[in-house]
N, CA, C and O atoms as a DFTB+ gen file, in Angstrom:
480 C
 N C O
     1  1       0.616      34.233      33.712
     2  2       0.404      34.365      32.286
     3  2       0.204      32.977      31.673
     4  3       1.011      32.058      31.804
     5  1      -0.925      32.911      31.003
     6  2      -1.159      31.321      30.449
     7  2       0.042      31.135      29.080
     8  3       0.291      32.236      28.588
     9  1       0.433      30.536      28.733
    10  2       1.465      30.014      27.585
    11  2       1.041      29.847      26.461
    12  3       0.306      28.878      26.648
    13  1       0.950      30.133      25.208
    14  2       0.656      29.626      24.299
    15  2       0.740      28.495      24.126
    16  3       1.626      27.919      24.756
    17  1       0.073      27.880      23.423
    18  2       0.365      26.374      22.700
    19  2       0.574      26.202      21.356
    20  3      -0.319      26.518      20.570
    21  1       1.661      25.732      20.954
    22  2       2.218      25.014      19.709
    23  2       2.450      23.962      19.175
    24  3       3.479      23.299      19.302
    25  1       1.442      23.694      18.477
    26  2       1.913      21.959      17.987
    27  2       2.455      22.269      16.577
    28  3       2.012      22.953      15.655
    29  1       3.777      21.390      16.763
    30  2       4.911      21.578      15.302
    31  2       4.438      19.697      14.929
    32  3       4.123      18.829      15.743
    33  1       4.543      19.612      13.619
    34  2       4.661      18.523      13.223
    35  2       5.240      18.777      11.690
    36  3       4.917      19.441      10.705
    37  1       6.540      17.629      12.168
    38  2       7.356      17.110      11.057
    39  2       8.007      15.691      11.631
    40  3       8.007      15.110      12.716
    41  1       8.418      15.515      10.655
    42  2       9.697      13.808      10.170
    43  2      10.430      14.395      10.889
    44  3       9.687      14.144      11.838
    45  1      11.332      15.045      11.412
    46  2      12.733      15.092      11.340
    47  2      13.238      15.800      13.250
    48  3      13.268      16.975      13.616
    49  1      13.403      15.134      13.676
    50  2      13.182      14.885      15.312
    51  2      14.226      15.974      15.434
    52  3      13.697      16.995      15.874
    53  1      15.234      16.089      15.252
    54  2      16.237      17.415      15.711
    55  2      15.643      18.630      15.381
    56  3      15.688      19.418      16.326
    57  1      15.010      19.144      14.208
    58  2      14.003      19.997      13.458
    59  2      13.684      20.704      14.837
    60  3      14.116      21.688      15.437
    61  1      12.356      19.364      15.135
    62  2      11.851      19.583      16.556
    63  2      12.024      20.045      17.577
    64  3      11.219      20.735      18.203
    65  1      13.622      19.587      18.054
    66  2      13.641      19.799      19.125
    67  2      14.260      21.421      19.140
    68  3      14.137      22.190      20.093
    69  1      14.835      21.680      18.060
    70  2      15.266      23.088      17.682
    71  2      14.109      23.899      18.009
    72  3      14.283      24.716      18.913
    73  1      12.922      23.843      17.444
    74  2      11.906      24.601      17.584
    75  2      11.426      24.621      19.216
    76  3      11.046      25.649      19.775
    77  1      11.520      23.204      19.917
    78  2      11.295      23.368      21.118
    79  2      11.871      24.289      21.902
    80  3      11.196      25.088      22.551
    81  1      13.101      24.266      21.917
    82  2      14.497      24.999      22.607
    83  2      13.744      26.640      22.324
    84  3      13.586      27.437      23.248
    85  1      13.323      26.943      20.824
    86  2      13.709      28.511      20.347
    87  2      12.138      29.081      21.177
    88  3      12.126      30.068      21.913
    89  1      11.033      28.330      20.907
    90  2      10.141      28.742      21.122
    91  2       9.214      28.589      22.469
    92  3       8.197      29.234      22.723
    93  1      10.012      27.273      23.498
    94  2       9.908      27.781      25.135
    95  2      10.752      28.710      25.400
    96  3      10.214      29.305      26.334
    97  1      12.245      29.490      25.067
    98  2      12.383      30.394      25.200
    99  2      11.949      32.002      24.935
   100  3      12.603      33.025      25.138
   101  1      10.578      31.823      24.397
   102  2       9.802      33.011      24.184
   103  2       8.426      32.818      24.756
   104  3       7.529      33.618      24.491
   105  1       8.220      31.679      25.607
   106  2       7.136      31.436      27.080
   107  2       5.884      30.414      26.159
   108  3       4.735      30.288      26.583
   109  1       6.377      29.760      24.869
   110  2       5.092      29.323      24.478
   111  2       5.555      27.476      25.049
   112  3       6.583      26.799      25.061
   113  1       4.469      27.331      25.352
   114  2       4.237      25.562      25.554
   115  2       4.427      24.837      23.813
   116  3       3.913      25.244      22.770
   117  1       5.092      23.987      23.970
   118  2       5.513      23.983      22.802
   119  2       5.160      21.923      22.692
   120  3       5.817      21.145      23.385
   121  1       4.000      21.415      21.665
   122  2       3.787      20.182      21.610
   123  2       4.431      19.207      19.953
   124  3       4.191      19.659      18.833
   125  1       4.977      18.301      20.103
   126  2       5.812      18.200      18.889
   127  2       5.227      16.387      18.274
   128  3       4.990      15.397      18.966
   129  1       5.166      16.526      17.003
   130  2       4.588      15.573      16.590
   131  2       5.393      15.082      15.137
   132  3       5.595      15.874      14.216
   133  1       5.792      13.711      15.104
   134  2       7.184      13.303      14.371
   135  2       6.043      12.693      13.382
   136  3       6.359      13.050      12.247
   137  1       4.554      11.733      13.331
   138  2       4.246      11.875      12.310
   139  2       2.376      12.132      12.525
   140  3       1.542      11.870      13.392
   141  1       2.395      12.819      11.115
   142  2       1.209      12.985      10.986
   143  2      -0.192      12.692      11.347
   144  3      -1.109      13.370      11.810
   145  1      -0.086      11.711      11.057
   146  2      -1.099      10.234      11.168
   147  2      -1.311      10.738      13.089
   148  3      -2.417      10.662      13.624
   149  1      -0.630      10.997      13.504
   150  2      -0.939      11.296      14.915
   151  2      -1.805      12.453      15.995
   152  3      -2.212      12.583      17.150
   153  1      -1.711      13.325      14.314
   154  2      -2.507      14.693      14.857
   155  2      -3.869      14.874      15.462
   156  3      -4.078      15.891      16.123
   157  1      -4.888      13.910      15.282
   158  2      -5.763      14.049      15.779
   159  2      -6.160      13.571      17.131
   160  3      -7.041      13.986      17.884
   161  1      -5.121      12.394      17.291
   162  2      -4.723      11.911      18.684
   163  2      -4.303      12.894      19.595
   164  3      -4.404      12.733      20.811
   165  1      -3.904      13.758      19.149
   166  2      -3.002      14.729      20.151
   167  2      -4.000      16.190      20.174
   168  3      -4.002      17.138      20.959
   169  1      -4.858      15.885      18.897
   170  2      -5.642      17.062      18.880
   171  2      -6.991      16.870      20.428
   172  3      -7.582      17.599      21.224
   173  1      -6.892      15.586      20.124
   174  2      -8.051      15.238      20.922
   175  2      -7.973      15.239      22.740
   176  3      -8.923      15.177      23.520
   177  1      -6.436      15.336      23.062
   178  2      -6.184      15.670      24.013
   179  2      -5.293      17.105      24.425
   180  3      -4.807      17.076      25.555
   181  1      -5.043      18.331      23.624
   182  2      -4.794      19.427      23.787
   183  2      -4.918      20.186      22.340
   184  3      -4.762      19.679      21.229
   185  1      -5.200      21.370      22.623
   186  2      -5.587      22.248      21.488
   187  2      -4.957      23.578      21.439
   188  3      -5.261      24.533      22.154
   189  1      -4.039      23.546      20.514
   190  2      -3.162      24.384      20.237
   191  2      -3.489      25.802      20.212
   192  3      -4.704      25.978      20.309
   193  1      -2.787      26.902      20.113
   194  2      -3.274      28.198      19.677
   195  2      -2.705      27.785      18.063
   196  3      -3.666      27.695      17.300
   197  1      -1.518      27.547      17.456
   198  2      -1.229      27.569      16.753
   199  2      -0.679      26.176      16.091
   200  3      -0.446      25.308      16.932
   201  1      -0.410      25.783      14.622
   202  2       0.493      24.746      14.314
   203  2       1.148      25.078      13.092
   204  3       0.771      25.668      12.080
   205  1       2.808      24.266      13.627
   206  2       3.806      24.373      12.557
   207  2       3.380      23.391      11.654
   208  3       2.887      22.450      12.277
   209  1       3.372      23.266      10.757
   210  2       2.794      21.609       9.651
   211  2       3.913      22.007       8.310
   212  3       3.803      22.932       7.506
   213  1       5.001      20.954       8.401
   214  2       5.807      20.213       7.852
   215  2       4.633      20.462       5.962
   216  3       3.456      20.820       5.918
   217  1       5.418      20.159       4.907
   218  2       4.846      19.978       4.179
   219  2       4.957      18.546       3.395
   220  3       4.042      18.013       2.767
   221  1       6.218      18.069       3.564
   222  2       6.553      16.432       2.780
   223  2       6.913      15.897       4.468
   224  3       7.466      16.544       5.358
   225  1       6.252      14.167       4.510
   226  2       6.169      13.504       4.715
   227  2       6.836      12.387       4.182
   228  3       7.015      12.332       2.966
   229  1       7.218      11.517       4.903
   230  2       7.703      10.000       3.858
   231  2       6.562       9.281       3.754
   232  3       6.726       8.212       3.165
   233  1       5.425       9.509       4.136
   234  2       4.459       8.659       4.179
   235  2       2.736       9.560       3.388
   236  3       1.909       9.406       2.489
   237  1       3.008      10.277       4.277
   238  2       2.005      11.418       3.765
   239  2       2.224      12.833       3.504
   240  3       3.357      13.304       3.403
   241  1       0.947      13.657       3.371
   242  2       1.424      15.175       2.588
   243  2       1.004      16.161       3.369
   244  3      -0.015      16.000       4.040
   245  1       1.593      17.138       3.406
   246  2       1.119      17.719       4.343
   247  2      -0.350      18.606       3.914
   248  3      -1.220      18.993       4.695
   249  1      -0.303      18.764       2.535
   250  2      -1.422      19.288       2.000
   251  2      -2.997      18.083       2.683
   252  3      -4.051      18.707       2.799
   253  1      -3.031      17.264       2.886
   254  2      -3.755      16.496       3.101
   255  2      -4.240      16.545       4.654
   256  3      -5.438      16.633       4.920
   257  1      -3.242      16.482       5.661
   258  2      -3.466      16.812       6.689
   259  2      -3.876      18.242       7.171
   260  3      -4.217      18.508       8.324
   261  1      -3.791      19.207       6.034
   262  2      -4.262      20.674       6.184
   263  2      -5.985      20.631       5.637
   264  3      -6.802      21.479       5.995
   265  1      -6.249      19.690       4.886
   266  2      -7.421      19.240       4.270
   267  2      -8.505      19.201       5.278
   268  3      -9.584      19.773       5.438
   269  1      -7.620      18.072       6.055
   270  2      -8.551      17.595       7.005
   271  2      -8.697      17.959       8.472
   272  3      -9.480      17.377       9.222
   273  1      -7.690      19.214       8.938
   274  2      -7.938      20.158       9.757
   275  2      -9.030      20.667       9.330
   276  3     -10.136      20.467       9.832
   277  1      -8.719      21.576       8.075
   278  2      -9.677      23.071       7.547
   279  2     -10.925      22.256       7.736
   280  3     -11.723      22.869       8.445
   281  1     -11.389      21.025       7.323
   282  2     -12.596      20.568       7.134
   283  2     -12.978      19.905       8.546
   284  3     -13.834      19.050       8.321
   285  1     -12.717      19.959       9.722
   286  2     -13.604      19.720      11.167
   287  2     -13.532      20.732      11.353
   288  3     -12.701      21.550      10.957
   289  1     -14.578      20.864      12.126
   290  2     -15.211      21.960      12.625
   291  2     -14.733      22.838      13.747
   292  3     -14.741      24.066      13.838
   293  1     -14.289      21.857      14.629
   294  2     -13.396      21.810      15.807
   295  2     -11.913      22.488      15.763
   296  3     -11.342      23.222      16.569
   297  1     -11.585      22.049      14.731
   298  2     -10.157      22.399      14.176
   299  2      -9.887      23.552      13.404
   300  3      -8.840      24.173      13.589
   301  1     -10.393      23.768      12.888
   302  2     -10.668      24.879      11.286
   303  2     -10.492      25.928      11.875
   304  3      -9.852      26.693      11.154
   305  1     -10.815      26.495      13.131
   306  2     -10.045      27.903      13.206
   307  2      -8.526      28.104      13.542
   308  3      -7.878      29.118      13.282
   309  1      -8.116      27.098      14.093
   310  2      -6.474      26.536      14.430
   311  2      -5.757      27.150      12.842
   312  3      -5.816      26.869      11.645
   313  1      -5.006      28.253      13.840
   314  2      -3.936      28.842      12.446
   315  2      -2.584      27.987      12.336
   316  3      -1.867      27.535      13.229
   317  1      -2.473      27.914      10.869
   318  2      -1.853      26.594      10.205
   319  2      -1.190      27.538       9.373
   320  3      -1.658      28.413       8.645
   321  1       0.879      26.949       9.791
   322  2       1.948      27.917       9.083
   323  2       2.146      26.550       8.505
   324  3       2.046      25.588       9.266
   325  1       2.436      26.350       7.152
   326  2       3.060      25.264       6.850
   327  2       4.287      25.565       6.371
   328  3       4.247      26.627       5.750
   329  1       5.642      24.946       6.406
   330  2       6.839      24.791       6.191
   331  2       7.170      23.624       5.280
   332  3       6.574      22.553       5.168
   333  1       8.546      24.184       4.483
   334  2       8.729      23.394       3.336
   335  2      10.032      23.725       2.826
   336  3      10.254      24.912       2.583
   337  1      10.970      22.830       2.616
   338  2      11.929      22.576       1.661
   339  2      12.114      22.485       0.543
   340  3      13.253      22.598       0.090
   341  1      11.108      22.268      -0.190
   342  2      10.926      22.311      -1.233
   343  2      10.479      23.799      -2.182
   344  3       9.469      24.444      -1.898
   345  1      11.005      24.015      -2.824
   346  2      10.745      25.774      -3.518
   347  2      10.170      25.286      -4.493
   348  3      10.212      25.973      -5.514
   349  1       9.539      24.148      -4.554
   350  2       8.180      23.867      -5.906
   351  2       6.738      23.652      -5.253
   352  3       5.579      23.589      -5.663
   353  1       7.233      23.592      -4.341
   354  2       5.833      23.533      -3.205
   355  2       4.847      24.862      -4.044
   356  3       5.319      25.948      -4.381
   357  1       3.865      24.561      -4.182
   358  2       2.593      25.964      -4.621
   359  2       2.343      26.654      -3.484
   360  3       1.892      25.967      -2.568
   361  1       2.502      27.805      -3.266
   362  2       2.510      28.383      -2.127
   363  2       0.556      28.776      -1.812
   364  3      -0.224      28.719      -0.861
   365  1       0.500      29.319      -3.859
   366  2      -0.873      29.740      -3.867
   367  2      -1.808      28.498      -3.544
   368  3      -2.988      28.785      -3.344
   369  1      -1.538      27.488      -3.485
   370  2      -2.522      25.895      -3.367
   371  2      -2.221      26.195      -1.889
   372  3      -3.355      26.270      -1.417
   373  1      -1.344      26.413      -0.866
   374  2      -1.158      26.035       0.329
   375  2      -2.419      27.660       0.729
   376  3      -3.089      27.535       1.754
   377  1      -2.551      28.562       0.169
   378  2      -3.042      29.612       0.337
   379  2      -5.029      29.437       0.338
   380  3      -6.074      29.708       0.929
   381  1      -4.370      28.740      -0.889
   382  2      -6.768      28.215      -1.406
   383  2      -6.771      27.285      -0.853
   384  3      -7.702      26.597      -1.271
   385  1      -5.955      26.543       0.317
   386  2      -6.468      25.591       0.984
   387  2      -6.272      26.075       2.467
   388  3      -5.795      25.479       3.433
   389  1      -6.600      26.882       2.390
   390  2      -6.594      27.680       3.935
   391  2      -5.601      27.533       4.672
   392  3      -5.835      27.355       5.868
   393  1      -4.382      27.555       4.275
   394  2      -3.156      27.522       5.396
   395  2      -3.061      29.454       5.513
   396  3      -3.455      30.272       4.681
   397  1      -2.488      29.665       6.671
   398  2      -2.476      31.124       7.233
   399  2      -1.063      31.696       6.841
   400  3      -0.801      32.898       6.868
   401  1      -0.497      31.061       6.607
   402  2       0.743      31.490       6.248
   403  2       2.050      30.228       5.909
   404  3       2.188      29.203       6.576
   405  1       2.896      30.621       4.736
   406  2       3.923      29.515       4.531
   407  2       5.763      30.321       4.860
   408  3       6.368      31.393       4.843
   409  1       5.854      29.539       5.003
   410  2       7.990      29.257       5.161
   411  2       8.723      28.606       4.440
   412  3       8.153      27.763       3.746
   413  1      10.043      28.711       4.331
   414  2      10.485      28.146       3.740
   415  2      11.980      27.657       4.786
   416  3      12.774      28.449       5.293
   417  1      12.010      26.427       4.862
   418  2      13.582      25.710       5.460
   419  2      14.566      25.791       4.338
   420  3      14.503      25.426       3.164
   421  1      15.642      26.473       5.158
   422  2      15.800      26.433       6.778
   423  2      15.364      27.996       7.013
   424  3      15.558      28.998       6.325
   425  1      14.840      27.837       7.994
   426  2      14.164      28.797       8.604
   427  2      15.068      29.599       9.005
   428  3      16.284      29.432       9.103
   429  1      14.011      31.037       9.379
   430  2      15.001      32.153      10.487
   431  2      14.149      31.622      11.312
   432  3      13.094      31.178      10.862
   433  1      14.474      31.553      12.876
   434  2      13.351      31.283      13.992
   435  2      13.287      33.212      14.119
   436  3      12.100      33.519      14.000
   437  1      14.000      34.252      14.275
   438  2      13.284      35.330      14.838
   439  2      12.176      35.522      13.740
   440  3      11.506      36.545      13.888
   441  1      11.910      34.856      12.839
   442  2      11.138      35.607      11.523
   443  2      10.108      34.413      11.730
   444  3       9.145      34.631      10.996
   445  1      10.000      33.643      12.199
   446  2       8.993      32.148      12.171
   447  2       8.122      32.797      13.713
   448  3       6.914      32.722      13.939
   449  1       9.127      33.376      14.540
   450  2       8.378      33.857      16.010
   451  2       7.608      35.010      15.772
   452  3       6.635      35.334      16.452
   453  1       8.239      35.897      14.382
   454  2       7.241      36.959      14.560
   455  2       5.929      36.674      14.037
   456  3       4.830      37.137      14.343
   457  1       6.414      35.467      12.835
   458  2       5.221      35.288      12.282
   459  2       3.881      34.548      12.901
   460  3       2.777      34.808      12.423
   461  1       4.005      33.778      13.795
   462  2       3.460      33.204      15.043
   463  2       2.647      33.696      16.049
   464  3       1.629      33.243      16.573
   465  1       3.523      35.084      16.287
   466  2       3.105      35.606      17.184
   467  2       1.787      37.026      16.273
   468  3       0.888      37.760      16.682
   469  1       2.218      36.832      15.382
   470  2       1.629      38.034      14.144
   471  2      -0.155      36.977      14.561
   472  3      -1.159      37.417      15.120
   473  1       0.071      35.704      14.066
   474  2      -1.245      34.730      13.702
   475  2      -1.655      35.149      15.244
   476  3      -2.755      35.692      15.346
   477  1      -0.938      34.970      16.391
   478  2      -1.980      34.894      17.666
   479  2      -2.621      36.131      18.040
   480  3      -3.413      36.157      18.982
């Protein structure tokens, strides 16, 4: 059985590794990215079925890096859950900018897996 692939990207390295732990225990390959600025590096050497995308950054936004997925060509069908701490976050802006679905931290992981597995 081939594995899914998941690239999560956020700041916050334990976050991560939580998601690693929850979601190789449900058979997906799981790729983790601490900052942004790195995604296309990593895009350019494996290609996800899916990605977790963080919404605040200390540096950058996550709205921005969803920008510039949706807009390559290459990338743009890659379903994009974005996650957020923040309950002022616009859910409808994360929606007209083509993200596939949003969350809110702290997460349920059985409710983040169904939703995951809902996108694949």
């Amino acid at each position: 059985m081939v594995r899914k692939k998941l690239l999560v990207v956020d700041d916050d390295a334990t976050f991560l590794d939580s998601i690693d732990i929850f979601f190789s225990g449900q058979g997906f390959s799981v790729i983790k990215l601490l900052n942004p600025r790195n995604i296309f590096n990593v895009l350019k050497e494996e290609i996800p079925d899916i990605i977790l995308l963080d919404v605040c950054f200390s540096e950058d936004n996550g709205f921005d890096v969803l920008n510039k997925l949706k807009s390559h060509y290459q990338f743009s069908n890659i379903p994009v859950v974005m996650m957020t701490a923040d309950v002022t976050v616009h859910v409808d802006k994360a929606f007209a900018q083509g993200v596939d679905d949003c969350i809110f931290k702290p997460i349920n992981v059985e409710d983040v897996i169904k939703r995951v597995t809902r996108l694949l």
